[in-house]
C-alpha positions in Angstrom: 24.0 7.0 21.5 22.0 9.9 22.8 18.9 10.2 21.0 18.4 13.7 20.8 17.3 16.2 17.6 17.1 20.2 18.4 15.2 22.4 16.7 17.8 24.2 15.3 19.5 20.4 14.2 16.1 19.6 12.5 16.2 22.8 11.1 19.2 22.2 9.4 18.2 19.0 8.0 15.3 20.8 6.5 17.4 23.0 4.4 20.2 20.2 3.6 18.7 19.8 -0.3 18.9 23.2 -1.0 22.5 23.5 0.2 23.4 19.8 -1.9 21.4 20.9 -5.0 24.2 23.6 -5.4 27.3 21.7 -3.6 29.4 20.1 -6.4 31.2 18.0 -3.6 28.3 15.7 -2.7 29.5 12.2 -4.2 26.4 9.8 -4.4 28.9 7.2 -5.2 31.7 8.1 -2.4 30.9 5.4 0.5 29.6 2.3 -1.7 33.2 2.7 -3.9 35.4 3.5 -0.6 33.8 0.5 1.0 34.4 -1.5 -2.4 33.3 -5.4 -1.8 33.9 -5.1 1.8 30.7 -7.3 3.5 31.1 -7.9 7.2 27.3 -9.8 7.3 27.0 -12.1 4.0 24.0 -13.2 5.6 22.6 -10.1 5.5 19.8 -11.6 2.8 18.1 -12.9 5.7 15.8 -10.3 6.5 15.2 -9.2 10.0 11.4 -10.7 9.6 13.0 -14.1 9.6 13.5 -13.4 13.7 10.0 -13.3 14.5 9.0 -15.1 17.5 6.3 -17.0 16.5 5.3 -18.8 19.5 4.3 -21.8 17.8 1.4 -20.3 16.6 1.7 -16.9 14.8 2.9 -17.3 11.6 3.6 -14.3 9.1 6.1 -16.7 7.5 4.0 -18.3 4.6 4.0 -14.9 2.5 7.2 -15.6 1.4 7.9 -19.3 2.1 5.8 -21.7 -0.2 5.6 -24.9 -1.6 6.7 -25.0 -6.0 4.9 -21.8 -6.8 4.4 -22.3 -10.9 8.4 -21.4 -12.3 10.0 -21.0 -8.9 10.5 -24.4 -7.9 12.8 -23.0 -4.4 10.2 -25.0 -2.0 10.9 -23.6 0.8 8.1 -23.7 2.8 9.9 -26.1 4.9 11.3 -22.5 6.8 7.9 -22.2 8.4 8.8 -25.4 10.5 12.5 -25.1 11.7 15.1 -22.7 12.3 17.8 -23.0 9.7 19.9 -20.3 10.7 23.8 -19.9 9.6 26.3 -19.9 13.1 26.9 -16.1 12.6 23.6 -16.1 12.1 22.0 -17.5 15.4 22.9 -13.6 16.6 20.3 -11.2 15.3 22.0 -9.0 13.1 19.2 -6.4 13.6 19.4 -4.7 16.1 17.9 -1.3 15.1 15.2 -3.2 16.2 15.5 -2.8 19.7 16.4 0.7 19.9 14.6 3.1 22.5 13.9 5.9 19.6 10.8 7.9 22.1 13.5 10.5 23.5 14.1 11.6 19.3 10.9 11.2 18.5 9.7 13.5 21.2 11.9 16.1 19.7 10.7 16.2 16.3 8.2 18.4 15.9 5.3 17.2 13.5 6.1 20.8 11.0 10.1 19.9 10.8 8.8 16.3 10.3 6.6 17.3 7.5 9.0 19.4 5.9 11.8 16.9 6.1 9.3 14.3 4.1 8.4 16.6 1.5 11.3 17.6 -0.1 13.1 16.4 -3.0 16.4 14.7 -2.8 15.5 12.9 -6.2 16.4 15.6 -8.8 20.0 16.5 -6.6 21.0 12.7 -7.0 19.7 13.1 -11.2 22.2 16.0 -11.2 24.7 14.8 -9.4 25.2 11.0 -11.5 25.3 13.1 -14.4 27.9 15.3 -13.7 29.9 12.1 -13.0 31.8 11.0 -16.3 33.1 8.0 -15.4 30.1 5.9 -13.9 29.3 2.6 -15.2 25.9 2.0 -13.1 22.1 3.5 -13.9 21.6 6.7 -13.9 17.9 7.8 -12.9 16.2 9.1 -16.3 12.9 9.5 -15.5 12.0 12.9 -14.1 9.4 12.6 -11.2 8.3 16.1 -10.9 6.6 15.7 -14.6 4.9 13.0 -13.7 2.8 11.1 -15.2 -0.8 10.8 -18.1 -3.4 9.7 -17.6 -2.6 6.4 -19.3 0.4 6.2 -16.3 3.2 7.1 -19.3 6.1 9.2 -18.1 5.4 12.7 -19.8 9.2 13.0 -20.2 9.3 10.4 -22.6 11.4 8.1 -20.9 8.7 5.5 -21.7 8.2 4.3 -18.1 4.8 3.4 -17.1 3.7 3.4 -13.5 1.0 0.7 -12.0 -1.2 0.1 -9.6 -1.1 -3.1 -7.3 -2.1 -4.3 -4.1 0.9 -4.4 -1.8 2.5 -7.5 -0.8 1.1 -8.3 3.5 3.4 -7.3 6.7 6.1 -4.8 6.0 5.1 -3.4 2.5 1.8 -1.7 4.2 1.7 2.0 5.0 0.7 1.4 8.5 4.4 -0.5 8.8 6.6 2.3 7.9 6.7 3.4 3.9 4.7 3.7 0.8 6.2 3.2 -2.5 5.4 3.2 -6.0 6.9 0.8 -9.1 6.9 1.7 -13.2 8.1 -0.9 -15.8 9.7 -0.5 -18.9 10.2 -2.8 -21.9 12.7 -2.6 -24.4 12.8 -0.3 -27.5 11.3 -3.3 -30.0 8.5 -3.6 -27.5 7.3 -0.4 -27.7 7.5 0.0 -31.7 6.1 -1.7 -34.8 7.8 -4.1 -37.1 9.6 -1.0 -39.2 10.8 0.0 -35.7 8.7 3.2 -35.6 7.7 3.7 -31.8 3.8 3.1 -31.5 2.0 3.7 -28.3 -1.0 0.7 -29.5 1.5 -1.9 -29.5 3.4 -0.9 -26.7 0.3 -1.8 -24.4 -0.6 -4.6 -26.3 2.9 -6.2 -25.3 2.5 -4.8 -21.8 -0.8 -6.6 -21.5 0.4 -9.6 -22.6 2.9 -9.6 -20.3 0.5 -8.8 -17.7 -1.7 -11.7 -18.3 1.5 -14.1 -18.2 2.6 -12.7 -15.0 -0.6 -11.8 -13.7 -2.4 -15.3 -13.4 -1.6 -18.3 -10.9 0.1 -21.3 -12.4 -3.0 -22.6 -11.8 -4.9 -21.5 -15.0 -3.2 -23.2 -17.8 -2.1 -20.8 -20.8 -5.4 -21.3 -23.0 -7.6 -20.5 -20.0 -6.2 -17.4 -19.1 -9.2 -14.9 -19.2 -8.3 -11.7 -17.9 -9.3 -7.6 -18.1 -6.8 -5.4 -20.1 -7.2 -1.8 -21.2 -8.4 -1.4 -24.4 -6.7 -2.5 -27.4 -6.9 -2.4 -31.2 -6.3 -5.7 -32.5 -6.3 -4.4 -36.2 -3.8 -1.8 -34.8 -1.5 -4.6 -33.3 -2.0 -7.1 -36.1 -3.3 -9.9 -33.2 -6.4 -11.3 -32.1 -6.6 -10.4 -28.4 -9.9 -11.7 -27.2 -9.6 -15.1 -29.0 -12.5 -14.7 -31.0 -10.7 -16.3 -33.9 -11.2 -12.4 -35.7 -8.9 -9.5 -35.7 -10.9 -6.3 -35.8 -12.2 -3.8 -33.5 -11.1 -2.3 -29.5 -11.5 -4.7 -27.2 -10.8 -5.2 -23.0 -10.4 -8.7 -22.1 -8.0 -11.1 -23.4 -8.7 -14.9 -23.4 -6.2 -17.4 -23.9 -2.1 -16.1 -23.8 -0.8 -15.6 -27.1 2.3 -17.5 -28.3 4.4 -14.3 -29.2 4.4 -10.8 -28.5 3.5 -7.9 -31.3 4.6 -5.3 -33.3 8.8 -4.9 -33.3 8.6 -7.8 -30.8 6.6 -10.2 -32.6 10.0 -12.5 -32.9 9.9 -12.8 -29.1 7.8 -16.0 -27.7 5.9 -15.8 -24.8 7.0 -17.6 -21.7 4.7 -17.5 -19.0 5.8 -16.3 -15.6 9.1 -14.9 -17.1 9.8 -11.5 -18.0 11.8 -10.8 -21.3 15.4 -9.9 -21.4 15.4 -6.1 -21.1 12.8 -5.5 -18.6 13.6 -2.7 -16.4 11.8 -2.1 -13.1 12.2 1.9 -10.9 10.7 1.5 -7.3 10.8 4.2 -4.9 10.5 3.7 -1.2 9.0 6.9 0.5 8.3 8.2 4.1 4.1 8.3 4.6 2.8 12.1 3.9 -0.6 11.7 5.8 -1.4 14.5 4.1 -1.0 13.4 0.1 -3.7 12.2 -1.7 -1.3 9.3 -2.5 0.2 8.5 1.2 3.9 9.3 -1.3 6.1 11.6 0.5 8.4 13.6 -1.8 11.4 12.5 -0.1 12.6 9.0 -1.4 14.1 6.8 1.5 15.6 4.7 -1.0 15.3 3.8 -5.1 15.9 0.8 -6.4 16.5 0.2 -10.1 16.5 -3.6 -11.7 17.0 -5.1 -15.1 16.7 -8.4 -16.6 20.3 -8.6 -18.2 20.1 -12.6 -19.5 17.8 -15.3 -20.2 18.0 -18.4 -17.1 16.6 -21.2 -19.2 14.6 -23.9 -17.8 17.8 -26.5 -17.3 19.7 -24.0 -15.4 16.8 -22.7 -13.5 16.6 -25.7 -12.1 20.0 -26.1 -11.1 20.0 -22.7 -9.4 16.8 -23.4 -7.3 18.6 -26.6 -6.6 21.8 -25.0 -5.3 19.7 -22.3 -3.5 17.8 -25.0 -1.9 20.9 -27.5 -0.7 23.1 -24.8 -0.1 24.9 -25.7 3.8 23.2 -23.1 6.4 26.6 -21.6 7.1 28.2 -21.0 3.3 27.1 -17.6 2.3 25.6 -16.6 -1.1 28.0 -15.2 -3.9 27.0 -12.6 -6.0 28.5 -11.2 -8.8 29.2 -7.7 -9.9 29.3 -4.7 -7.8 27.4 -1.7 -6.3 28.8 0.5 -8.5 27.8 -1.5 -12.3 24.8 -3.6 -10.1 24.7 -6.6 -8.2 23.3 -9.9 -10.3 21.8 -12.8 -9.1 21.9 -16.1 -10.1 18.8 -15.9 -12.0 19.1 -12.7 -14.5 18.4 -9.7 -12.9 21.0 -6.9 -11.9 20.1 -4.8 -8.9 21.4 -1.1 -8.2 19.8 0.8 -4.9 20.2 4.1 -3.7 19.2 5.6 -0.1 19.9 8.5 2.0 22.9 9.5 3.7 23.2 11.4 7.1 22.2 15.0 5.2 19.3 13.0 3.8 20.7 12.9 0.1 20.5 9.9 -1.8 23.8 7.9 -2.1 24.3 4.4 -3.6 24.3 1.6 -1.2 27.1 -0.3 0.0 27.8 -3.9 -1.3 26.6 -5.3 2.0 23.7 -3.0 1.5 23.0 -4.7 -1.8 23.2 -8.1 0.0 20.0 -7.3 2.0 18.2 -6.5 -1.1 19.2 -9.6 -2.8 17.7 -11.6 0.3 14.3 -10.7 -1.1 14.9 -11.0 -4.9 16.7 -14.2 -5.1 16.3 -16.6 -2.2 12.2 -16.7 -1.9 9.7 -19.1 -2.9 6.8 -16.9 -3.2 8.6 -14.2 -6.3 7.7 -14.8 -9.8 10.7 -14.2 -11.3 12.0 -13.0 -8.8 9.0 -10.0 -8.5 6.8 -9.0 -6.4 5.2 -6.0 -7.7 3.7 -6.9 -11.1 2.1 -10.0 -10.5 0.0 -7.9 -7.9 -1.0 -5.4 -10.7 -4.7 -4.4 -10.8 -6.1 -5.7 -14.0 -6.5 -3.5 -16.8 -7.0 0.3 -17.4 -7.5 1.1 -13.2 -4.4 -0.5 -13.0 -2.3 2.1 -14.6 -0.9 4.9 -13.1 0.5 6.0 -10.0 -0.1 4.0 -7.4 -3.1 4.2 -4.8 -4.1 2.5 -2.6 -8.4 4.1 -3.2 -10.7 1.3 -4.6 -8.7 -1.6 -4.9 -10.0 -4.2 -2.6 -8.9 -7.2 -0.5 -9.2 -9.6 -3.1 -7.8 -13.1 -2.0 -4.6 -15.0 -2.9 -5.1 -17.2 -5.9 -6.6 -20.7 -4.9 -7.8 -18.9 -1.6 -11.1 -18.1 -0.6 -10.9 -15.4 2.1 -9.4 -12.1 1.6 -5.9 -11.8 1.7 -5.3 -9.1 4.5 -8.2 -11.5 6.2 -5.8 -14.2 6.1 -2.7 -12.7 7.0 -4.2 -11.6 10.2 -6.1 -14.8 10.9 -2.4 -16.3 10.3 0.2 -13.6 12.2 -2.3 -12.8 14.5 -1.1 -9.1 13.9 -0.6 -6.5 11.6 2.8 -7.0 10.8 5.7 -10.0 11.2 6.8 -8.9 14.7 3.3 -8.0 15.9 4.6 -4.6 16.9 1.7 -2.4 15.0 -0.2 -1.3 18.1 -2.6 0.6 16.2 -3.5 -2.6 14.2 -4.1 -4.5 17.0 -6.4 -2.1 18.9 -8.4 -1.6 15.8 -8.7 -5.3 14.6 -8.2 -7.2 17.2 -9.9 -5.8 20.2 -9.6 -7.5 23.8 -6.9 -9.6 21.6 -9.6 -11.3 19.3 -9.9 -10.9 15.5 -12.9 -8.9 14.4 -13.5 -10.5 11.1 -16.5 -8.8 10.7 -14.6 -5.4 10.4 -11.8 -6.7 8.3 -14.4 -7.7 5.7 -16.2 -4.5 5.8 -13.2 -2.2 5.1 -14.2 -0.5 1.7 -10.9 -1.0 0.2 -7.0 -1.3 1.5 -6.3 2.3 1.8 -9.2 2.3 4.2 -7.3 -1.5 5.7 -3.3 -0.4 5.5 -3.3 3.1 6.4 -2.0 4.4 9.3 -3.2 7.2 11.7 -1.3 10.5 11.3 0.1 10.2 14.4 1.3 6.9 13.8 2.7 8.2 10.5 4.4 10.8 12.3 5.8 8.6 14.7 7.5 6.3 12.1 8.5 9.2 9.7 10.3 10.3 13.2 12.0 7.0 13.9 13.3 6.9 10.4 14.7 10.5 10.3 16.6 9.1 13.4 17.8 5.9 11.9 19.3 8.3 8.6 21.3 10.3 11.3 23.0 6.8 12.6 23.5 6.0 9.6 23.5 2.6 11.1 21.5 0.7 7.9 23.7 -2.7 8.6 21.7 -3.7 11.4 18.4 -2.8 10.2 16.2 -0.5 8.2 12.8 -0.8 9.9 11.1 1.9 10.7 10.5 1.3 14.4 8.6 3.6 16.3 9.3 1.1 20.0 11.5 -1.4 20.3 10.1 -4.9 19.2 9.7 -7.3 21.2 8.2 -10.8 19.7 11.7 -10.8 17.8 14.5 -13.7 19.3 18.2 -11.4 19.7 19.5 -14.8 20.0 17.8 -18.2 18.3 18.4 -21.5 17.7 17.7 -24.0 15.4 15.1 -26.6 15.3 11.4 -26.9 15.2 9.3 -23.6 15.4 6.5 -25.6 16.5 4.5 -24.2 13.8 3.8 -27.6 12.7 2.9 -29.2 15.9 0.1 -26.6 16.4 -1.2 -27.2 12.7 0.1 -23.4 12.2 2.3 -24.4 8.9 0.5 -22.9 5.7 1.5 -23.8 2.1 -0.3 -22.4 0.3 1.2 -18.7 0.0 1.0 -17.2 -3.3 1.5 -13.3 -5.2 -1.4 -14.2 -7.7 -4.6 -12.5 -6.5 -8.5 -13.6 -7.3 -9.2 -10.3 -9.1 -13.2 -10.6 -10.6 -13.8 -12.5 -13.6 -13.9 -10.1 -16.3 -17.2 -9.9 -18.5 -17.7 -11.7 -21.8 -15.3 -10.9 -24.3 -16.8 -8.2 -26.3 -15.2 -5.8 -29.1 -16.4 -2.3 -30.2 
């Protein structure tokens, strides 16, 4: 394929959401139902990360693969030490990632670039689902041009609330491609007080009791939980939040992790490390706008939409880990539902994702599309369940809102001692799984050594994760190519050169992680945030 965008072709492009906005014949739904439950690469959930070439001695692996990480008993840190690779699966799937994208990227001007990034294909998709009558998927109902308060509530009422976190090392960064954002939302009984009148007070109470269960390794048994919350009335929410033994006054820290959640809720018990049935999670996955305050373009290159529909008790949580773990390398995972009504896992959540099509409008993905993002969301040691986003929150008030990346800092993984970005480094001996992120390397690791020094003395991870514009450019550019091609089944990296510390062809057996004393158990979500102060209340 000839690589090769005009002017007047990027030109084009740049006014394809104003001609869709008012085109009654763009179907986001059109390819994922023609295609139906056609998958031609069931092992798609093996992401192309899992072809690094680690040379027996860079290994980005133990993010995701861990030993029994509190509730997820998958134990799969055993990937870190062998190839387990399916037959069809020995052939890299991805091979975006060895595509020559300089010519394309040359012809992109920087202004088309930066207009193509800051439009809005997310209200056209909005209008478009809802003209549809007969759709039996999610339709997007939170309106991102409101925004949010200062609180981090949707002002549209939809009751989403957006968070802060520190993203999860290698290819969530900026500096590898995309930034992206994440809200929650609880059910209606979570947000309202026992006569079922909604009530803001207890909705944060339950979200900050959710935080804490989420939010703090397995390490920390439930009555030792001590962690910083926004302020809460405890007369308000009818619970004593601090563990002081009293119920009165607005306090920030809750110590110990109540038995039950308030308000409407207060039927529902607490399970640590589990979300309630009902959870809903919106992420969106954006180009980089060097130029936003927040790194978010207004483009979306994809959105992605979970919900917890059913409770996976303990007894059959262990049977799915179990069957996860045994399963033969060449049988393929099964998945029920569709990409139309959501993909489901084995453990509770449904999955719906949407991303752009050649004109850059949002359409639903594919089935097989929906494969890859199951890789990540059911078959991985390191999720609690089966998130990645939450249990990375910052604690408390800073950590609501939209997300930023200003003033939250490199705090280490739970049970670790060095920061995490530190580590990761240390460990992948780059910036990202395939060791690709030139500008990384030159800035970190100059004449191929680690300068720990400067790692430490980064101010925060905006000042660590952020890319140059140019670089941002760059990647912005390689994606706009990759939307063109249209060519997501073999990969949706944002590749500015072709990698090369990534096997086309592999086989199985010993990664000689092990024999180099390069295998690393100890990979967690849960962060060391700072001890909060002494309970107080006002």
């Amino acid at each position: 394929m000839k690589y090769l965008l005009s002017s007047t072709l990027t030109a084009v492009l740049a006014l394809t959401l104003v001609a869709c906005d008012r085109d009654a014949a763009y179907d986001p739904l059109a390819l994922a139902t023609a295609q139906g439950k056609t998958i031609n690469n069931p092992f798609a959930v093996v992401p192309s990360q899992c072809y690094t070439k680690t040379d027996g001695v860079s290994n980005p692996c133990w993010t995701c693969h861990t030993d029994k990480n509190g509730s997820n008993a998958l134990n799969d840190a055993h990937l870190q030490e062998e190839y387990a690779f399916s037959k069809v699966g020995m052939n890299n799937p991805w091979t975006n990632l060895f595509k020559d994208r300089s010519a394309v990227i040359a012809s992109i001007s920087d202004t088309d670039a930066l207009t193509w990034v800051r439009q809005d294909n997310y209200r056209p998709l909005r209008k478009a689902l809802r003209r549809r009558g007969n759709y039996g998927g999610w339709v997007p109902d939170f309106d991102f041009a409101r925004g949010f308060d200062a609180d981090g509530f949707a002002k549209d009422g939809s009751h989403w609330r957006a968070f802060r976190y520190k993203p999860f090392p290698g290819t969530f960064w900026p500096t590898n491609g995309s930034t992206d954002d994440v809200m929650i939302r609880l059910p209606r009984f979570f947000r309202a007080n026992v006569a079922g009148v909604e009530n803001r007070e207890i909705y944060k109470a339950n979200l900050a009791i959710l935080e804490a269960s989420l939010g703090v390794g397995a390490n920390v048994p439930d009555s030792k939980i001590l962690r910083r919350i926004e302020p809460i009335d405890e007369a308000a929410v009818g619970a004593d939040i601090n563990g002081d033994g009293k119920i009165e006054g607005r306090v920030d820290v809750m110590r110990g992790l109540p038995l039950r959640y308030v308000g409407g809720a207060a039927g529902i018990g607490v399970v640590r490390h589990f979300y309630p049935i009902g959870t809903e999670f919106l992420h969106s996955v954006r180009y980089i706008d060097p130029d936003a305050p927040s790194l978010l373009s207004t483009r979306f290159k994809e959105l992605r939409y979970s919900v917890k529909i059913h409770w996976v008790g303990p007894d059959e949580l262990t049977e799915n880990y179990a069957e996860e773990r045994n399963e033969p390398a060449d049988t393929p995972p099964i998945f029920y539902g569709s990409a139309v009504t959501g993909v489901i896992s084995p453990f509770g959540w449904s999955l719906q994702g949407f991303i752009e099509d050649a004109q850059g409008r949002l359409r639903l993905q594919t089935r097989e599309e929906h494969q890859f993002c199951m890789g990540c969301h059911s078959g991985l040691g390191v999720t609690v369940d089966q998130s990645f986003g939450f249990p990375r929150k910052v604690p408390g008030s800073p950590g609501w809102g939209h997300q930023s990346l200003d003033n939250i800092p490199d705090v280490p993984q739970a049970g670790h001692v060095d920061p995490e970005t530190l580590v990761y480094f240390r460990r992948a001996h780059g910036g990202d799984e395939f060791r690709a992120n030139q500008e990384v390397l030159e800035r970190y690791f100059p004449a191929g050594k680690l300068d720990e020094a400067k790692v430490r003395a980064a101010k925060d991870m905006r000042e660590l994760i952020t890319p140059s514009r140019e670089r941002a450019l760059a990647l912005n550019k390689a994606y706009m190519a990759l939307v063109r091609e249209q060519d997501f089944v073999h990969g949706r990296d944002a590749v500015a050169q072709p990698a090369t510390n990534v096997h086309t062809q592999i086989k199985n057996g010993d990664t000689k992680l092990k024999k180099n004393g390069a295998v690393y158990k100890d990979g967690t979500l849960w962060l060391e945030w700072p001890a909060p102060a002494t309970p107080t209340a006002e």
